[in-house]
C-alpha positions in Angstrom: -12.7 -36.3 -18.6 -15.0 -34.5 -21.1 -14.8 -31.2 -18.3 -11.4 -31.1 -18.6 -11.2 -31.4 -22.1 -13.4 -28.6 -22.3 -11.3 -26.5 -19.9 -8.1 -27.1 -21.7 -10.1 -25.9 -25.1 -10.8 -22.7 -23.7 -7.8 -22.3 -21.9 -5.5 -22.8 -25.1 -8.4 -20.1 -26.8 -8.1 -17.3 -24.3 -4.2 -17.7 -24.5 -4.0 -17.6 -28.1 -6.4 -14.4 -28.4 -4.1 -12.8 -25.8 -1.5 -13.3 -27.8 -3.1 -11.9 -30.7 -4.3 -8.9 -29.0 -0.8 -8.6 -28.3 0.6 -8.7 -31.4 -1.7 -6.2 -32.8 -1.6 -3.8 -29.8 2.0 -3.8 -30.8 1.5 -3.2 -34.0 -1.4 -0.2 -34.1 1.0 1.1 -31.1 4.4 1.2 -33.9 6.0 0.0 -30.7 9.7 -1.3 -31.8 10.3 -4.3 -29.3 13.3 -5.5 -30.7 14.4 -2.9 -33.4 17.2 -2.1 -35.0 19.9 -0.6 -33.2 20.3 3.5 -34.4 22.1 6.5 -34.5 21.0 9.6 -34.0 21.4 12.6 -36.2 20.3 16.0 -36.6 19.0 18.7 -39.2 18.7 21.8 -39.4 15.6 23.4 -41.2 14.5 26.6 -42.4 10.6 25.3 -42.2 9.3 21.7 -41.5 5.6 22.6 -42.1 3.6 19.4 -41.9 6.7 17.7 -40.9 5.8 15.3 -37.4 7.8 13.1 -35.0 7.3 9.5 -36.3 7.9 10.4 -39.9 9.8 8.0 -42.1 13.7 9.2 -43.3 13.8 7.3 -46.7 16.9 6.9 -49.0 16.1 5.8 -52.6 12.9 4.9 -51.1 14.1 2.9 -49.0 12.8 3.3 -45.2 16.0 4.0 -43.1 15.0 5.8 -40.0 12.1 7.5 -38.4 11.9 11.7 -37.0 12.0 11.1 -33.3 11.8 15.0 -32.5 11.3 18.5 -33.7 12.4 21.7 -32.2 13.0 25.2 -32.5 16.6 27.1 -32.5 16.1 30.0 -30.2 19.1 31.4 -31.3 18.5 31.4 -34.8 14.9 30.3 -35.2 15.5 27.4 -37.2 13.6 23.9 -36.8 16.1 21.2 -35.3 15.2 17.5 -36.5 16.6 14.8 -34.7 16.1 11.9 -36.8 17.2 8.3 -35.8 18.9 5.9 -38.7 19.5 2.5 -38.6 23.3 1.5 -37.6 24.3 -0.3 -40.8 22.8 3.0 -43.0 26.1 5.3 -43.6 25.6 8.8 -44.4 28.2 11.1 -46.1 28.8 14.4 -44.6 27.8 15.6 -48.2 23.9 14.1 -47.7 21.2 16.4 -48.5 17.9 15.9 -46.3 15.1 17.4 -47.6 11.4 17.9 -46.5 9.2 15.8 -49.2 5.1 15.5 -49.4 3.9 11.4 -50.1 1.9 12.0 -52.7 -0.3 14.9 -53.6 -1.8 15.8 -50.2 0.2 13.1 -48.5 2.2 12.6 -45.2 5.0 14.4 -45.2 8.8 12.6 -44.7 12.6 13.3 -45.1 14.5 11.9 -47.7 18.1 11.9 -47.9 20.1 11.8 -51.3 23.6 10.6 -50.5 26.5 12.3 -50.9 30.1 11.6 -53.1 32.4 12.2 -50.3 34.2 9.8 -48.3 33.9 11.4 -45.0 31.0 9.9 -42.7 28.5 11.6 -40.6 30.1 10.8 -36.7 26.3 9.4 -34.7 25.4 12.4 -32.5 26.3 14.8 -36.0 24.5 17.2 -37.9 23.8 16.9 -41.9 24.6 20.3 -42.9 22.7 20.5 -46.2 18.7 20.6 -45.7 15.9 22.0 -48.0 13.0 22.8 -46.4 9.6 22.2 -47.5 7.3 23.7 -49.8 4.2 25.2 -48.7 1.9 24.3 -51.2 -0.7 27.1 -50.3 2.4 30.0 -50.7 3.0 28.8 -54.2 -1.1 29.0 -55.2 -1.4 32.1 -53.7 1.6 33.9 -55.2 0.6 32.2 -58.7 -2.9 33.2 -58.5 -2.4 36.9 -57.4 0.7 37.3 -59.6 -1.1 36.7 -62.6 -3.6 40.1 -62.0 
């Protein structure tokens, strides 16, 4: 009786770290099991220096969505963003995305000021009004040899 009471202890303790490995496998891995259902959307980008797939779309700092890729126009060389928003998360065809630093030297993200029109972004459209991010470096270099 003691044997299998000894057994069942370490049977219950292997299942229960599985499960915890699991869960934080899951976790470290940002997998989304079960998410949020999402649009998609795209931008349109003069420069997304810094900028990587898996970066958080905020509104009023707010997390709303995530970048899920990043390419480039041929035919006009501009970066396309496809960035993936949560269903109930309306956008007005007014939006502005633009390319923002966390922090000082942080992780950079999109964030999305909303619009005053009443017209909504379709999923599969395009927010038309984008600023690109700053290159930190081009605006130290341009302030330090301007100043000669």
């Amino acid at each position: 009786m003691k044997r299998f009471n000894f057994e069942a202890a370490v049977g219950i303790f292997l299942v229960a770290g599985f499960l915890c490995f699991s869960w934080l496998s899951i976790k470290l891995g940002d997998a989304d099991l079960f998410g949020k259902p999402t649009n998609t959307v795209v931008a349109r980008f003069g420069s997304v220096s810094g900028l990587k797939p898996g970066a958080t779309v905020e509104i009023a700092g707010v997390q709303v969505g995530k970048v899920t890729a990043i390419q480039l126009r041929k035919e006009d060389y501009e970066a396309e963003v496809h960035l993936e928003i949560d269903n109930d998360v309306e956008l007005q065809d007014d939006c502005i995305a633009s390319i923002r630093t966390a922090g000082i030297i942080g992780d950079r993200y999109i964030k999305i000021s909303p619009g005053g029109s009443d017209e909504i972004i379709e999923p599969g459209g395009e927010i038309l009004e984008t600023e690109s991010a700053i290159n930190m470096e081009e605006l130290i270099s341009k302030y330090i040899f301007e100043r000669e």
